[in-house]
N, C-alpha and C positions, 0 to 999 in steps of 0.2 A: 369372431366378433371384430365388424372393424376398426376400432378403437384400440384392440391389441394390435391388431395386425399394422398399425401404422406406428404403434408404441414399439413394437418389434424391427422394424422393419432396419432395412440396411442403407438409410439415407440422414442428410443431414438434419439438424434441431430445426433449422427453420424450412426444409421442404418439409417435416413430420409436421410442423406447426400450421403450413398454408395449407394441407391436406384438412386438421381439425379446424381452421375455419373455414373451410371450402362445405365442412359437413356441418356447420352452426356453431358450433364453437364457440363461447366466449375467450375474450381474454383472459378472466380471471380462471378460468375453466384450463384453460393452458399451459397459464403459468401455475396453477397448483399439476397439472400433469407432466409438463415437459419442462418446465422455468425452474424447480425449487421455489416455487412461491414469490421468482423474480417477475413481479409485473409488466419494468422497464423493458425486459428481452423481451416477453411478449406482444409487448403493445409493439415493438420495432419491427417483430414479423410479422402483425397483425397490418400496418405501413404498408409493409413489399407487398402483403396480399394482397391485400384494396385498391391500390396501384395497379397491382397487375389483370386485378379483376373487373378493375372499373368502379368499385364503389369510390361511393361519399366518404372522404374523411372528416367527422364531426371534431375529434375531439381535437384539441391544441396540444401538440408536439411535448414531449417529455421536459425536454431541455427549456432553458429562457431563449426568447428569440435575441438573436444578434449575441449571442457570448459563442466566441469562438478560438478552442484551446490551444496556443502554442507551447511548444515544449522547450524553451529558452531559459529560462534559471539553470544556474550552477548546481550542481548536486554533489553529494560525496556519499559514500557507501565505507559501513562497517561489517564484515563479514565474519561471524566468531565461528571456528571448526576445532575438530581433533586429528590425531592421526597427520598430520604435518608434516611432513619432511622438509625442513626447510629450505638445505642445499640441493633437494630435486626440485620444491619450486621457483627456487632463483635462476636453478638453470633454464631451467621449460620455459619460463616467461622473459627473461634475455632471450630466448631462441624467437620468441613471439615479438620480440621488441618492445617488451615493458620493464623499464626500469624499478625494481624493485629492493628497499634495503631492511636490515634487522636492526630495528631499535630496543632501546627501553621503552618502558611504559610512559608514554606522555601523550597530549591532547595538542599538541603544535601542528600546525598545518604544514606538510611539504609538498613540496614540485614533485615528487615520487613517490610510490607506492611504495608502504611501509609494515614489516611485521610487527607484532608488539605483545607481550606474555600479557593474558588476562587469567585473573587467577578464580575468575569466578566459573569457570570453564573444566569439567568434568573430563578424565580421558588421557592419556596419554599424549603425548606434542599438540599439545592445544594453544592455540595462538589465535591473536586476529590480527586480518588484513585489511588495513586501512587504504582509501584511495587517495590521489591530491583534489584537489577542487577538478571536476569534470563539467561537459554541459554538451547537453547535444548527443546529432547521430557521433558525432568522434570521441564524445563519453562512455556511449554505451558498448561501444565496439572495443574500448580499451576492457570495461566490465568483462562486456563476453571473452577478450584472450584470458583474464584471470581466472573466469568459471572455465574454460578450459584447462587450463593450468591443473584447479584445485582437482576436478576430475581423472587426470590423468595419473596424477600422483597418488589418488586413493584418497584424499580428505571425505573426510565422516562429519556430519550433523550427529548431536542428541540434543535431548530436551535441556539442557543450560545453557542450548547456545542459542545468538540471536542476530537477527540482523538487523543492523539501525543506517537510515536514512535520513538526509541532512539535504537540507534544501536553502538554499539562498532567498533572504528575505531582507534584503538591505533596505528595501523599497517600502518597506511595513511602518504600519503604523500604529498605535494601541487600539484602534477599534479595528482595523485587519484582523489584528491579533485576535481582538474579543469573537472576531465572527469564525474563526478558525475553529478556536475551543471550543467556542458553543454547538459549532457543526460537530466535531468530534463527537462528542454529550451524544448528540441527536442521532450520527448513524454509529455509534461504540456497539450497541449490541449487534446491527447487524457484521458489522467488521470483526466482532468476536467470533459470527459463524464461520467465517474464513479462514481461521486461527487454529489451531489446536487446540486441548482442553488448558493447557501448562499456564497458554499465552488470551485466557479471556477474565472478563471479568477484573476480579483485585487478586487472582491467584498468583501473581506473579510482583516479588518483590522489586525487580527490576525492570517492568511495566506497568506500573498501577494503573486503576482506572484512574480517568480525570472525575468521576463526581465522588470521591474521596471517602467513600461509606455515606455519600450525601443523599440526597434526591437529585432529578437531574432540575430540577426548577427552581432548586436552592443552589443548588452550583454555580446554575449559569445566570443568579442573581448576585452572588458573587463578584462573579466576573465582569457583570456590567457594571458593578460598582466601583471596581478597577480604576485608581486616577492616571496609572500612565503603567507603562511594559515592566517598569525595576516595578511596581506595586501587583500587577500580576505575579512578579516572578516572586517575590519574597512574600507578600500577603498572602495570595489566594492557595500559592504551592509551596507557600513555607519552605524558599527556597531549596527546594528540592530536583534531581533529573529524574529519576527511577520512575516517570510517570509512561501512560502510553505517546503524549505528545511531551516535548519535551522543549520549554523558552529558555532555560538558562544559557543554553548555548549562545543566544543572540547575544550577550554582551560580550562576547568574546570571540566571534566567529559570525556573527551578523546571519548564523542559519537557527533553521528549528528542526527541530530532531524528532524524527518519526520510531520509536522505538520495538512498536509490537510486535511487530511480524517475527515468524518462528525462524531458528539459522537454516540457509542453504546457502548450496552452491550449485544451484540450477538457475541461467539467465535467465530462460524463458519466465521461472516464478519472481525472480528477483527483477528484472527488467517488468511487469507487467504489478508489479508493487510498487516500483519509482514513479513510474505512471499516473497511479491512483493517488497518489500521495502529491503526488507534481497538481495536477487536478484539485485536489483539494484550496492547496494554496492558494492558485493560480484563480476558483472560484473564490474565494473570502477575499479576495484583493480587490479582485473584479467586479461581484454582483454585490456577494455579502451572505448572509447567514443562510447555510440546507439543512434538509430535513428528510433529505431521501437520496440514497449513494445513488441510485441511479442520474438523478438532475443532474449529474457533473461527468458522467462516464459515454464513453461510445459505446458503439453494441459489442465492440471485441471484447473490452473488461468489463462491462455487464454479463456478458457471456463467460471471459473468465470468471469472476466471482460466480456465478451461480453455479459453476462445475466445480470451483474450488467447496464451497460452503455444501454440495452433496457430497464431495469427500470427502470432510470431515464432518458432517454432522453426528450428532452427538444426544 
């Protein structure tokens, strides 16, 4: 059959995808065969196809026209693992030239990379690694010596640990904010397929959902009722962080904190989740409220996500 035999075959998702429309194919047809039900990836090779074949393109582009992403906000990364060594990773990463120190437990920003006991962390030498404020390709390349670092010495993930994401929003403002949250609300379930079972949903005390056992059209009436950022943060989350997104940070570090995603110490999952999250923001500043993770993604993290969410489906 040929529809196996291209489903089969030993080439890429989108040569297998210009094949099924070369043979009629719809999009939606596509993305339930080859996408995981990602429409966005398919309608982007359905693009190259029509392009290369010469059709019409009728329909108007995924994205909004004219918004176009840079990756320029400051970022910080919180990395929680087990299995530790801490004096092999101080030395690995002096070897790498990253200055690295062992603190106590506090929330102070420093110029260098910092360990710090978390006790909500299951396992033996369980710690987190904290970054200084980063930004940029010279952010992400200090990331990547770290996940090297943690890999070499042996650091282990389990399910109580997590990795949180902090992103610079000095430039915010409370309806930013409001379109931030409300996008949340609107792609949390699909961002819960990307997740593990631990880290969807309210299963997690230390990621809650943002609609709070609510509906999502009472949540995010909520939020629009919001008179400024301290009334989001005490009103609507009852001063709370343990959420998936997370405002409290802003009064004391001018970021917001991205908290869901499961711990690792792989760049490539960690670096292509700073991303998405950089994305996010970057669109609620810029356009204003989504309702579909594809409208703010390229085709690589569209591509990511839809290989991540068949790993873990569930």
């Amino acid at each position: 059959m040929e529809l196996q035999r291209i489903l089969n075959s030993n080439i890429t998702k989108i040569a297998k995808g210009k094949e099924l429309y070369s043979l009629g194919y719809t999009r939606h047809q596509v993305a339930d065969l080859l996408c995981n039900g990602n429409f966005g990836h398919a309608h982007n090779i359905w693009r190259k196809w029509a392009q290369g074949a010469n059709q019409m393109i009728v329909e108007a582009p995924i994205s909004v026209a004219g918004y176009n992403f840079v990756f320029d906000r400051t970022f910080g990364v919180e990395i929680e693992a087990y299995n530790v060594n801490k004096t092999s990773l101080k030395n690995t990463l002096n070897e790498l030239g990253i200055n690295i120190v062992e603190e106590y437990y506090n929330h102070d920003t420093r110029g260098h990379w910092k360990i710090v006991r978390d006790a909500s962390i299951l396992g033996n030498a369980s710690c987190e690694i904290v970054s200084p404020v980063l930004k940029g390709a010279d952010g992400l390349e200090q990331l990547k010596k770290v996940c090297i670092a943690l890999n070499k010495i042996g650091a282990k993930i389990n399910k109580t640990c997590g990795l949180h994401i902090h992103l610079g929003v000095s430039d915010y403002d409370t309806d930013n904010f409001k379109n931030l949250l409300k996008s949340y609300i609107n792609v949390e379930n699909e961002v819960d397929k990307m997740m593990p079972s631990t880290r969807r949903g309210n299963s997690n005390k230390y990621c809650k959902s943002l609609k709070m056992n609510k509906t999502a059209t009472l949540m995010k009436r909520k939020i629009d009722e919001a008179t400024g950022i301290e009334n989001l943060a005490d009103s609507v989350f009852s001063g709370g962080r343990y959420f998936k997104v997370n405002i409290q940070c802003y009064r004391r570090q001018k970021t917001i904190e991205f908290r869901q995603h499961s711990g690792s110490v792989q760049y490539s999952k960690i670096k292509n989740w700073i991303l998405i999250c950089a994305r996010m923001v970057d669109y609620a500043k810029k356009i204003g409220e989504f309702d579909n993770l594809n409208t703010i993604l390229n085709e690589s993290l569209q591509e990511y996500v839809s290989d991540r969410q068949v790993d873990l489906v569930a």
